[in-house]
N, C-alpha and C positions, 0 to 999 in steps of 0.2 A: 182940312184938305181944301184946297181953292178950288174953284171950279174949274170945267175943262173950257179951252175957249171955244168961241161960238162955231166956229167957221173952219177948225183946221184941215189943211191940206194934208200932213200924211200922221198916221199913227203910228208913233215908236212904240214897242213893246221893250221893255227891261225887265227879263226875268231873275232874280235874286235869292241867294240861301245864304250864303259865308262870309261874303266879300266886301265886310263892311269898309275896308282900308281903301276898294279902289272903285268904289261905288260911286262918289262923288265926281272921282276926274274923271269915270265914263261919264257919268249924267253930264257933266260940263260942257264934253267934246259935242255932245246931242245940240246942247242948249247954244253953242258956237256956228249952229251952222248958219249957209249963205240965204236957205229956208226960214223961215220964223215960224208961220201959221201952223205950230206944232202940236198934240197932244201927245204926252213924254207920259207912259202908263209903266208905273212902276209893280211889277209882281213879286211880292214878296210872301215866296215859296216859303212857309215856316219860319221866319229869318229872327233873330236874337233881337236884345234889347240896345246892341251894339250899329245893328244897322237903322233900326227905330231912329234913333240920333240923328244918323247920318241922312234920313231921309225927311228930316226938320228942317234943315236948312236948305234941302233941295227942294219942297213944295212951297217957298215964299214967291218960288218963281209959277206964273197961274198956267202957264202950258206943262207943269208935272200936276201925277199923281199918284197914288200910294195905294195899293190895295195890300194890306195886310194878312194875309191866307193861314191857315192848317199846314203843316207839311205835307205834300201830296205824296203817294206810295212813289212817285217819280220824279217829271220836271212840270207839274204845274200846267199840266196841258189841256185840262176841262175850264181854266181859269183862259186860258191862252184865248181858247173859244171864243167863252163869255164877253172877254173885249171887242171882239171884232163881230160879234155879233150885235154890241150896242154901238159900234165905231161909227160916229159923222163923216170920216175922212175916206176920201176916195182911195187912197194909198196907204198902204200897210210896209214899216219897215222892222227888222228885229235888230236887238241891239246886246250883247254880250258886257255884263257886269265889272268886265276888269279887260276891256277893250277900249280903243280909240279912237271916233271919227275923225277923218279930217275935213275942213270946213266944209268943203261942196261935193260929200257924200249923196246926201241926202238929194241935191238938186240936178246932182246927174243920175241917181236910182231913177226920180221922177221923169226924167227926160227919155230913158229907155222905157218906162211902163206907158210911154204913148204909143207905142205901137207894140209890148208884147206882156203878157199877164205876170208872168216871172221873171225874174232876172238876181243878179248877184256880182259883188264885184268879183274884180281883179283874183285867182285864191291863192294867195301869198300870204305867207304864214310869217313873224317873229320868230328864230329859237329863243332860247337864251343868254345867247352871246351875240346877239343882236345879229347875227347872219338870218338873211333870207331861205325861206324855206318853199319853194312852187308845188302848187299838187295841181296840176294843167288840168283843163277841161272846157270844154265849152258846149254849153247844153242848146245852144242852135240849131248843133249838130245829133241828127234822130242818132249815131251809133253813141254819142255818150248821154245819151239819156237813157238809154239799153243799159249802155254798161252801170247806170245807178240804182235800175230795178235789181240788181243784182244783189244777195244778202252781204251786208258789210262793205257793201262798194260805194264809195262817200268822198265827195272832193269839195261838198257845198257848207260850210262851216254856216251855222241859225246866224251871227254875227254880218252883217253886212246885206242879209235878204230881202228883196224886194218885193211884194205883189201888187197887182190892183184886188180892193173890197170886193168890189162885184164878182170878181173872178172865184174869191175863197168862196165866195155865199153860193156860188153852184158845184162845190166839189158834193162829195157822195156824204164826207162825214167832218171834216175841217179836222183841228186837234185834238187829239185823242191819244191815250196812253198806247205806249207800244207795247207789245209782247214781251217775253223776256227773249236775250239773248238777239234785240234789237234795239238801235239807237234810234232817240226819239226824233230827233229832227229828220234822221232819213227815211223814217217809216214816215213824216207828214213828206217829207219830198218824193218818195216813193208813190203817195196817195196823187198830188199834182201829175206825177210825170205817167201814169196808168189812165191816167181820165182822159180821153179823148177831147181836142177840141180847142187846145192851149198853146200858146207859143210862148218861148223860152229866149233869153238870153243871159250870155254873158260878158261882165264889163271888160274893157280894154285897159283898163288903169286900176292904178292898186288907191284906193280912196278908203281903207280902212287899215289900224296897226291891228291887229291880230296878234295876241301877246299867249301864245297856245300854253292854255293852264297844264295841259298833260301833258306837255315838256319840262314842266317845272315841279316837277313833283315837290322836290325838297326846298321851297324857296318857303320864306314864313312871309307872313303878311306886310312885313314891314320892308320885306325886300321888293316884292310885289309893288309895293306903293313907291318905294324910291326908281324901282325901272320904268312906271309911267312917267314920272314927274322926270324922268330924264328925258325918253321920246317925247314930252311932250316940249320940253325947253328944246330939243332937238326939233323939231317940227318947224319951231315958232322962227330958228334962221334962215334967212334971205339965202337962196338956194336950193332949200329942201327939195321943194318938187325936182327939180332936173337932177338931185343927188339920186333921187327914190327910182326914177321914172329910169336913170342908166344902171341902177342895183335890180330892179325888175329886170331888165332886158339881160343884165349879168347872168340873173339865176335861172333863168328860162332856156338862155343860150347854152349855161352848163347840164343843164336839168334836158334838153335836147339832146345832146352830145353825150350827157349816160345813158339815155334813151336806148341812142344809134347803138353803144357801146353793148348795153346789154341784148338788144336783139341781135346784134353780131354775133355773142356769145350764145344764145339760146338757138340760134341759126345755125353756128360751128358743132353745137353738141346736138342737134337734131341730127347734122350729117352724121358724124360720128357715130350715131346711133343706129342710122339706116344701113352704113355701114356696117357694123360689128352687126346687125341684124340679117344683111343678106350673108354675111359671110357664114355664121350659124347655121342658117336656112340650107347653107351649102352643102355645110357637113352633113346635114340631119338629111339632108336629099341624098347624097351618096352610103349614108349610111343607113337609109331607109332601102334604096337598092340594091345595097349589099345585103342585108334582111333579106331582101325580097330574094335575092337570087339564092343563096341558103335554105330561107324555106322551101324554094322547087325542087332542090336537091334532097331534102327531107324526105319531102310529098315523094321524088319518086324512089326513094330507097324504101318508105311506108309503101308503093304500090308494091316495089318488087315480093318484097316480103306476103305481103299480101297475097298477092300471085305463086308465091313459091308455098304457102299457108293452104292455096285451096287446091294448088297440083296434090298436095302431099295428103288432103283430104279423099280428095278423086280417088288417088291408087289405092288410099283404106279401103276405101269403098269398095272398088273394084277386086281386091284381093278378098274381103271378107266376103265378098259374092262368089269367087271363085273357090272360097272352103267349103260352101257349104253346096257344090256339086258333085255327082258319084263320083265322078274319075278322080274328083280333088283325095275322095277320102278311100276309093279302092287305094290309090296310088300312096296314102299314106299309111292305110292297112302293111301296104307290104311293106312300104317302108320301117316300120317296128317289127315285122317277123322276122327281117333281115336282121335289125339289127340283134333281136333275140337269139338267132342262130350263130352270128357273131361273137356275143357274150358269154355261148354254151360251149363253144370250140375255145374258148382263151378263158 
């Protein structure tokens, strides 16, 4: 392993496990930039004897290096640390193992961490089919760095990230394994964007290809390695930028206009909603009325009843008090002798 140079300005991090096919043409794109004073730190997460090879021919150059690791339970993120904890360089960048700089990444990353701790390009994704893919954001803005404390809320791909060292060296804990049922780079972005005291940006230009591996599920390694070596022969023709720079503004302007489309629609069915909501509310309100005025009708057919329950109580009362008076019971004395004398005549 050559040593790291004396003096570099920023420290790439390259984390690695599989990708031994497109390991190289990323490390290349690093080694192209318009920056030199590099240390290109190579983390190889567990990785085969396939990428061993492939990372012979990249440390002849003395601004890489190779750390050979264990597989970690994750992505290598106690290792991630340990670099930037021994890092010379004032500037921290990461770099994605089957991704592609383009030359003056790195030296416009540096030109924004003059005046803010974070930052990140352009986030424009590759599909497959080589269409552009926008996931908008710009974390300058305090409402979208809200929206990325949020679980699973993520528009900052580790590929393209920028920090200043001093910056990482006063968060609370730097890189550290996530939880489960969290991604790792937005649980470290999450850690940045909670600490008070930091300012953020993001790029205005797309300065990296982003070739999104979980788009590609089915692609084997040999495909993988023939779609760099296209974008990259694509890159190298006179025009590129102004091709890239009117396909950004393409997919942002459509990626706008679903925007509009879809809050139109989530706006139409809100009303809709309120709608078919008051009018429910309407029934339930006349129908609640109607209850109401049925139960009074209830109530006072229960009072009358009641009323006509304790008259009928009274006259018991009253008559069995009046049985048991003399004249009740002279008056019924004769009333049986009548009828006795009655009975003896017929």
């Amino acid at each position: 392993m050559s040593p790291k140079p004396a003096d570099p300005l920023v420290t790439v991090v390259v984390p690695t496990h599989d990708h031994a096919s497109t390991l190289d043409l990323a490390v290349a794109s690093v080694l192209r930039q318009t920056v030199e004073a590099l240390d290109v730190v190579i983390i190889g997460d567990g990785v085969g004897d396939d990428t061993r090879d492939v990372v012979c021919g990249l440390v002849s150059d003395n601004r890489v290096r190779f750390l050979d690791t264990p597989k970690s339970r994750s992505r290598a993120e106690a290792v991630r640390h340990s670099v930037l904890i021994e890092a010379l360089s004032p500037y921290v960048c990461y770099f994605g193992d089957d991704d592609l700089m383009l030359p003056d990444h790195v030296e416009s990353t540096v030109a924004r961490l003059q005046v803010v701790d974070f930052t990140h390009p352009l986030p424009v994704f590759i599909g497959p089919e080589g269409s552009l893919v926008a996931h908008p954001t710009d974390i300058a803005d305090p409402d979208c760095v809200t929206w990325h404390l949020r679980p699973l809320r993520n528009a900052i791909s580790l590929t393209g990230v920028g920090h200043r060292l001093d910056a990482y060296r006063r968060l609370p804990h730097g890189w550290r394994e996530a939880p489960p049922g969290s991604w790792s780079d937005h649980y470290m972005w999450q850690q940045w964007f909670s600490t008070p005291g930091y300012s953020y940006s993001t790029g205005d230009r797309l300065t990296m290809l982003k070739l999104d591996g979980a788009a590609r599920p089915g692609m084997t390694a040999e495909e993988r390695r023939a779609e760099m070596l296209a974008w990259i022969e694509r890159s190298s023709q006179p025009g590129f930028e102004s091709w890239l720079a009117t396909e950004v503004a393409v997919v942002f302007r459509r990626h706008a206009i679903r925007g509009r489309l879809d809050h139109d629609a989530w706006a139409d069915r809100a009303t809709e909603e309120r709608k078919s909501r008051e009018a429910c509310e309407r029934v339930l309100s006349e129908q609640n009325a109607a209850l109401t005025a049925e139960l009074a009708r209830c109530r006072d057919q229960v009072a009358g009843l009641e009323a006509a329950e304790a008259w009928a109580r009274q006259a018991q009362s009253e008559l069995d008090a009046m049985r048991r008076t003399r004249t009740w019971r002279f008056h019924d004395s004769l009333a049986r002798r009548s009828i006795g004398r009655w009975l003896a005549r017929h």
